[in-house]
C-alpha positions as semicolon CSV with decimal commas, in nm:
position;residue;x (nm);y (nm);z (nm)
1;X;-5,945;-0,703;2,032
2;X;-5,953;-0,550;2,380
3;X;-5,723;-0,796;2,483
4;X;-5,485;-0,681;2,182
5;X;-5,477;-0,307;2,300
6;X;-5,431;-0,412;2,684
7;X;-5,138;-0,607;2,592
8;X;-5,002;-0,297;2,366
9;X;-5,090;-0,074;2,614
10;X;-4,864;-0,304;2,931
11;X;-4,600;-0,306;2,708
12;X;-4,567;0,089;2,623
13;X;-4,639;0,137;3,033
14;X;-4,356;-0,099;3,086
15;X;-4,097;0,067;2,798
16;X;-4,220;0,423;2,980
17;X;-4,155;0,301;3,310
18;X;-3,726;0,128;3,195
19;X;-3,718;0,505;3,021
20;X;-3,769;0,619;3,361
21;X;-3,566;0,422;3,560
22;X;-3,330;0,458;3,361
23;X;-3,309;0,842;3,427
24;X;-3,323;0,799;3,752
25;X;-2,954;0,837;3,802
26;X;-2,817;0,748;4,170
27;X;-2,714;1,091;4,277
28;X;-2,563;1,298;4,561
29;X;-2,795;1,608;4,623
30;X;-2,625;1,942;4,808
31;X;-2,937;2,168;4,927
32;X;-2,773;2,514;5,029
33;X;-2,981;2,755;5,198
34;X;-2,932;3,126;5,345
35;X;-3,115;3,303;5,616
36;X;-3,357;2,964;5,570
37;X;-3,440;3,036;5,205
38;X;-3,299;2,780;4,943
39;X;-3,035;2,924;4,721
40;X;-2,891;2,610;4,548
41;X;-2,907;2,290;4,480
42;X;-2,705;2,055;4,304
43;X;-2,670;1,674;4,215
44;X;-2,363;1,506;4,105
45;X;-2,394;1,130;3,981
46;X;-2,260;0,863;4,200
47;X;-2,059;0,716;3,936
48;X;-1,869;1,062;3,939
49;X;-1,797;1,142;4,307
50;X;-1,653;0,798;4,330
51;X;-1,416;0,874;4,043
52;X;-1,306;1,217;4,212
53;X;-1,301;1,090;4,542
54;X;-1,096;0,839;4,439
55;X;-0,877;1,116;4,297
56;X;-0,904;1,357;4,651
57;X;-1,112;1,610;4,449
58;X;-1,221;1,885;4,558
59;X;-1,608;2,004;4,462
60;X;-1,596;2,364;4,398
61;X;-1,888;2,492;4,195
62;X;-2,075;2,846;4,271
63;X;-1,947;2,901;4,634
64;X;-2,032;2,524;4,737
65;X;-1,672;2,356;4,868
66;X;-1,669;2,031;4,967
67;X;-1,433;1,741;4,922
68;X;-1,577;1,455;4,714
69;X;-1,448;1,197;4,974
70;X;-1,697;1,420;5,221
71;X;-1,997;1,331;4,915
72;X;-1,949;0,984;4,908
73;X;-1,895;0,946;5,301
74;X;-2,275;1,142;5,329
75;X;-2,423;0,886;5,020
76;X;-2,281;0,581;5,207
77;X;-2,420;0,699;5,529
78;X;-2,757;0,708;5,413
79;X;-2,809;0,997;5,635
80;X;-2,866;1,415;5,584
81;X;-2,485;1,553;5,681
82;X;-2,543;1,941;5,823
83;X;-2,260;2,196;5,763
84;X;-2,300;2,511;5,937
85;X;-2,173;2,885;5,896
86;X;-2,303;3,100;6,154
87;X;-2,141;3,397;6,017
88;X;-2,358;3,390;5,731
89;X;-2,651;3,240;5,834
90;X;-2,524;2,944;5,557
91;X;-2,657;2,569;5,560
92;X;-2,552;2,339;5,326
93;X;-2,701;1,985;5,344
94;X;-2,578;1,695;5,163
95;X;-2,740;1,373;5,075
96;X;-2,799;1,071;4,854
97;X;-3,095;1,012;4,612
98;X;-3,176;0,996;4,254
99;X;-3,214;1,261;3,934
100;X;-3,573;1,317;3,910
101;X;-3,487;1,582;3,581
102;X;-3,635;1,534;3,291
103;X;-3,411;1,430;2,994
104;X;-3,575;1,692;2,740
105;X;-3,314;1,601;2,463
106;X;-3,267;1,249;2,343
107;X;-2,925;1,110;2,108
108;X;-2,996;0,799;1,909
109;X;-2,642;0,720;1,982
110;X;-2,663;0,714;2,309
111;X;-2,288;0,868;2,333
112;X;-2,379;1,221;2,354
113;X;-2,325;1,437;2,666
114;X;-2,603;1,668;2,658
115;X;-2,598;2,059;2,867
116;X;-2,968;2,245;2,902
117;X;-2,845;2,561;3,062
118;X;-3,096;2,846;3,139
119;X;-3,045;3,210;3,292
120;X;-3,285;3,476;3,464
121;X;-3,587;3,177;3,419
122;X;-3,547;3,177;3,031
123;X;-3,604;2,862;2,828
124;X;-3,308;2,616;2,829
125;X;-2,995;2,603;2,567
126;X;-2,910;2,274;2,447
127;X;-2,567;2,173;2,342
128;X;-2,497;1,787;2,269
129;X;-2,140;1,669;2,265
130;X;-1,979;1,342;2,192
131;X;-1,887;1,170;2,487
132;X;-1,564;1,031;2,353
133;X;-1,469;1,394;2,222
134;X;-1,153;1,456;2,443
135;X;-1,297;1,834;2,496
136;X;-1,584;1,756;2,642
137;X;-1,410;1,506;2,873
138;X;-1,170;1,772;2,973
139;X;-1,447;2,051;3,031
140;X;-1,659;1,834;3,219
141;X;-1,385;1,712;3,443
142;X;-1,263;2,118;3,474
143;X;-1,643;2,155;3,566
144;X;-1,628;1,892;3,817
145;X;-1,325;2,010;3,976
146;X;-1,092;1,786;3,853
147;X;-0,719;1,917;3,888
148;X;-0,560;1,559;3,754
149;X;-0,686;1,598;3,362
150;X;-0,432;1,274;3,283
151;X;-0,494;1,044;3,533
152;X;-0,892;1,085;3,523
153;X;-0,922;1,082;3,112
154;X;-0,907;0,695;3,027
155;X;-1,173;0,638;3,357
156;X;-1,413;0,899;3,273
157;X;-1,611;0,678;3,016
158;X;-1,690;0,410;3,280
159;X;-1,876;0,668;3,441
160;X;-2,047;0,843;3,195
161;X;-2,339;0,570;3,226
162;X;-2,665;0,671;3,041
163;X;-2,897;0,935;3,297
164;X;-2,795;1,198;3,464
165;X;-2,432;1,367;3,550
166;X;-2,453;1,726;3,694
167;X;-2,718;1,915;3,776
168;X;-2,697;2,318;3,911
169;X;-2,972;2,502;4,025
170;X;-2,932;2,871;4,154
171;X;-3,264;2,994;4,267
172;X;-3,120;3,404;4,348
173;X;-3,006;3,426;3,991
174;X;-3,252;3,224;3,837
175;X;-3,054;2,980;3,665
176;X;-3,018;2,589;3,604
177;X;-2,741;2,383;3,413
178;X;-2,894;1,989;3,371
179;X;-2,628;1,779;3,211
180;X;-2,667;1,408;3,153
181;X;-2,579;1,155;2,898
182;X;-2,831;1,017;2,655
């Protein structure tokens, strides 16, 4: 019998640990700090800034500019890239890694694109979408900074793997927007 409920007990460790790995999204982190204090910090899957750099896309989300070809250049490095702005007292790092989020919400289809957004701290708002839904293609790729809707459309589902996508934390206003595919 104890033998039994070791062997049940391996096997729910092991599903556990593939439900983990397979949230544990390969990722490019930006850390942005002012006056040494975090402000932001942001992941965008890997799948993703190859797609836009691939494209010459331009990251632009809440006052962090980079070009994507600049992402993928730091994850292929495998090294911390440092920009500077003295005249703010501004640091943004960038940086490869993994999603560590939790994936709250789960879709038995597995085709959903799922947003948990949250403001001043609150508790998170989910909205689930259909991946293959051509509006939530085109506001993730307006999201993303995607100026070439067309050409990026029929590639976007290659690269919409299961785990995470996006993920937006502002710590001044309090804020977070977690979106990932499940």
């Amino acid at each position: 019998m104890k033998q039994k409920i070791l062997v049940i007990c391996s096997i729910l460790f092991m599903a556990a640990m593939v439900h983990q790995a397979a949230a544990q999204t390969k990722c490019v982190w930006i850390d942005k700090t002012k006056d040494g204090t975090q402000t932001q910090k942001i992941g965008v899957s890997l799948s993703l800034v190859k797609l836009l750099a691939d494209m010459d896309g331009d990251f632009d989300i809440n006052g962090v500019k980079i070009k994507y070809k600049s992402l993928l250049q730091a994850y292929k490095s495998g090294s911390v890239t440092r920009i500077k702005d003295d005249n703010e007292n501004i640091e943004t790092k960038v940086y490869g890694g993994k999603f560590n989020e939790n994936m709250n919400e789960h879709s038995e289809m597995h085709n959903r694109i799922i947003m948990e957004s949250s403001k001043d701290g609150g508790e998170p708002e989910v909205s689930k979408l259909r991946v293959k839904s051509i509006q939530a293609v085109a506001m993730l790729l307006a999201m993303i900074g995607s100026s070439d809707f067309d050409d990026s459309s029929d590639k976007i589902e290659s690269v919409l793997e299961q785990g995470g996508v996006l993920y937006v934390r502002d710590y001044e206003k309090k804020s977070s927007l977690w979106i990932y595919v499940n």
